[in-house]
Backbone bond lengths (Angstrom), bond angles and torsions (degrees), N, CA, C in turn:
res aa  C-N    CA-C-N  psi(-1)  N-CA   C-N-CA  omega(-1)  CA-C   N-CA-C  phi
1 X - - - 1.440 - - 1.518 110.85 -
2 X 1.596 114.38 172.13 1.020 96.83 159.77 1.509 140.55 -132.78
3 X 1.750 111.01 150.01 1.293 128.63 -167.06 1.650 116.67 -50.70
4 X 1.224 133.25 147.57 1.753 116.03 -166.09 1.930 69.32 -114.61
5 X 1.422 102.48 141.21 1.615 102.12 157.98 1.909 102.20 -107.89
6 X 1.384 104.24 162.32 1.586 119.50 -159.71 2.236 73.25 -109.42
7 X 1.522 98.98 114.72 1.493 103.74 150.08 1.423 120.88 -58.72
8 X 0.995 96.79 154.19 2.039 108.43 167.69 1.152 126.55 -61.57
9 X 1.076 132.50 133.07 1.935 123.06 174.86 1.275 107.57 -98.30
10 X 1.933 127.19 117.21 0.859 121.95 163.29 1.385 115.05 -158.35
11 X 1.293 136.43 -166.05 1.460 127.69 -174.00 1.332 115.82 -159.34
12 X 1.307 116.32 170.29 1.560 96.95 172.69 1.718 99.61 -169.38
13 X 1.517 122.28 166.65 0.854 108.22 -162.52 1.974 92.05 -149.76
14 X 1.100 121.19 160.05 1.526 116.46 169.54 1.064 118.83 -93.72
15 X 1.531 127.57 166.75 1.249 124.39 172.13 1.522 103.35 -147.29
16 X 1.761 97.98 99.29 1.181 112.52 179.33 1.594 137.61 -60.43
17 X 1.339 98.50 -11.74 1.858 125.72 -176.11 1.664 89.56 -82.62
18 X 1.171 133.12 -57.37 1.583 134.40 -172.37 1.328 115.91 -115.20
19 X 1.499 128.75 58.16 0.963 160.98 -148.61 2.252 86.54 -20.91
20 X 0.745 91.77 78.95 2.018 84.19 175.29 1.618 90.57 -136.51
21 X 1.695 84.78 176.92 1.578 99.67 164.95 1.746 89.80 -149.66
22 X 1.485 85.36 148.62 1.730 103.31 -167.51 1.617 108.41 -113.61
23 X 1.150 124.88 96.85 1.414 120.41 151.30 1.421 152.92 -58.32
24 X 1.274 135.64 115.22 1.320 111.28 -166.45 1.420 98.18 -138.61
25 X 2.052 112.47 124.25 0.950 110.39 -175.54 1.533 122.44 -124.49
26 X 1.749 110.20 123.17 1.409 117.17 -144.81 1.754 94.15 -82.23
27 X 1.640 128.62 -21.93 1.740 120.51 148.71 1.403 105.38 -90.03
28 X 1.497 100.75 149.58 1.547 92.91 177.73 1.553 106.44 -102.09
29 X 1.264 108.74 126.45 1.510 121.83 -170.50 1.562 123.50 -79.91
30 X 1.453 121.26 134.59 1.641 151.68 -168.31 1.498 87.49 -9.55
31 X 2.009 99.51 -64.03 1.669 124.26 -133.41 1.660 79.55 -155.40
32 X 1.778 102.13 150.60 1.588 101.71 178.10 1.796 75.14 -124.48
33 X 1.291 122.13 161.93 1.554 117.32 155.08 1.654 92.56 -149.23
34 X 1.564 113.19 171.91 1.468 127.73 -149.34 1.744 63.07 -153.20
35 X 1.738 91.35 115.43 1.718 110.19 153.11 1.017 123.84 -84.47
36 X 1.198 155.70 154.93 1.740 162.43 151.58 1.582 130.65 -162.22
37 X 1.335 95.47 135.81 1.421 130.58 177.44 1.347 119.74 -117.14
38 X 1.293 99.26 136.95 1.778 101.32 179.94 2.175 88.98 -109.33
39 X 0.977 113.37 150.53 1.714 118.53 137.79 2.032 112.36 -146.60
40 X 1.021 89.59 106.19 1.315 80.43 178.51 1.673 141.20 -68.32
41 X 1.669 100.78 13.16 1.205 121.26 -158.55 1.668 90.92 -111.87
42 X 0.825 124.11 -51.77 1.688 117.52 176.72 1.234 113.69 -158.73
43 X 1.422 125.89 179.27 1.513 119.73 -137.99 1.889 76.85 -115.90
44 X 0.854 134.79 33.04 1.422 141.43 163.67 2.118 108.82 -85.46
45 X 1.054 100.80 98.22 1.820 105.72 -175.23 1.752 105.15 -111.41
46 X 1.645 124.54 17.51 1.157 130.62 143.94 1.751 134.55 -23.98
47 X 0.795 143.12 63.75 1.678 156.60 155.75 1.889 91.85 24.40
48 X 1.102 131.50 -42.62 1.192 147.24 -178.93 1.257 125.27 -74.69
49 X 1.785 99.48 -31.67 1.526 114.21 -172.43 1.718 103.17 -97.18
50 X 0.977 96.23 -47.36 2.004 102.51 -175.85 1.286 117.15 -119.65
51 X 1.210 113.69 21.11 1.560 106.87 165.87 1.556 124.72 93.37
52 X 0.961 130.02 -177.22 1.643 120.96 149.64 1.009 125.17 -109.91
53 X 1.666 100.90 84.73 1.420 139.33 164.82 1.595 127.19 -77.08
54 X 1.554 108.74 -12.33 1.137 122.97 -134.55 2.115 76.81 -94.26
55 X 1.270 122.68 138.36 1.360 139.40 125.97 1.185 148.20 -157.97
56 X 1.781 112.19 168.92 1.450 116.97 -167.74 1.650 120.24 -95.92
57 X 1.191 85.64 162.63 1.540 96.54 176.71 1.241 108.80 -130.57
58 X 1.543 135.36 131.65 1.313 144.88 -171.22 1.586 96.33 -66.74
59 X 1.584 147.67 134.57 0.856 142.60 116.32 1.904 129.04 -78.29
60 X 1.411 108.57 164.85 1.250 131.35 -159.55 2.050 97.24 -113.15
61 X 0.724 120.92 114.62 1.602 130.71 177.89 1.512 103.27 -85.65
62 X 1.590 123.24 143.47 1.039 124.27 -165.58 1.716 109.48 -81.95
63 X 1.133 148.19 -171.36 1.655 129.26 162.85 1.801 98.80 -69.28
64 X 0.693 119.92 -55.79 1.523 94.29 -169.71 1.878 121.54 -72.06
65 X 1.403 86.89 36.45 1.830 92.27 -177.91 1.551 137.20 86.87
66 X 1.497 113.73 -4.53 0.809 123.92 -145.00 1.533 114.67 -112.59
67 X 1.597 132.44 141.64 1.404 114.52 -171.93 1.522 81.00 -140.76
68 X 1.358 107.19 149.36 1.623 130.70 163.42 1.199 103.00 -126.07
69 X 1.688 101.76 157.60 1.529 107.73 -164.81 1.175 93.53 -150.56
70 X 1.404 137.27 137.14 1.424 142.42 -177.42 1.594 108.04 -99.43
């Protein structure tokens, strides 16, 4: 049959003054990873459009849940 999984609760918001983005996660999750793609040709980052370019990097969440990303 099938199993229902319970998503994560968390949020995040940018901060355009210190170019970051701030995560904050109210379950604390397995594995955190930070996706990225560069194309320098247009702001199109589609699997179709640029390839599989796309990778992660494991991040580390602070104790109170929290990840920043520059």
């Amino acid at each position: 049959g099938h199993v229902a999984q319970v998503l994560p609760r968390f949020d995040w918001r940018v901060n355009w003054d210190r170019g970051e983005i701030v995560v904050h996660a109210q379950d604390r999750p397995v594995k955190t990873l930070l996706w990225q793609a560069a194309n320098p040709k247009t702001r199109d980052f589609r699997l179709e459009t640029i390839g599989s370019t796309w990778t992660s990097t494991e991040q580390t969440l602070d104790t109170d849940g929290r990840l920043t990303v520059r």
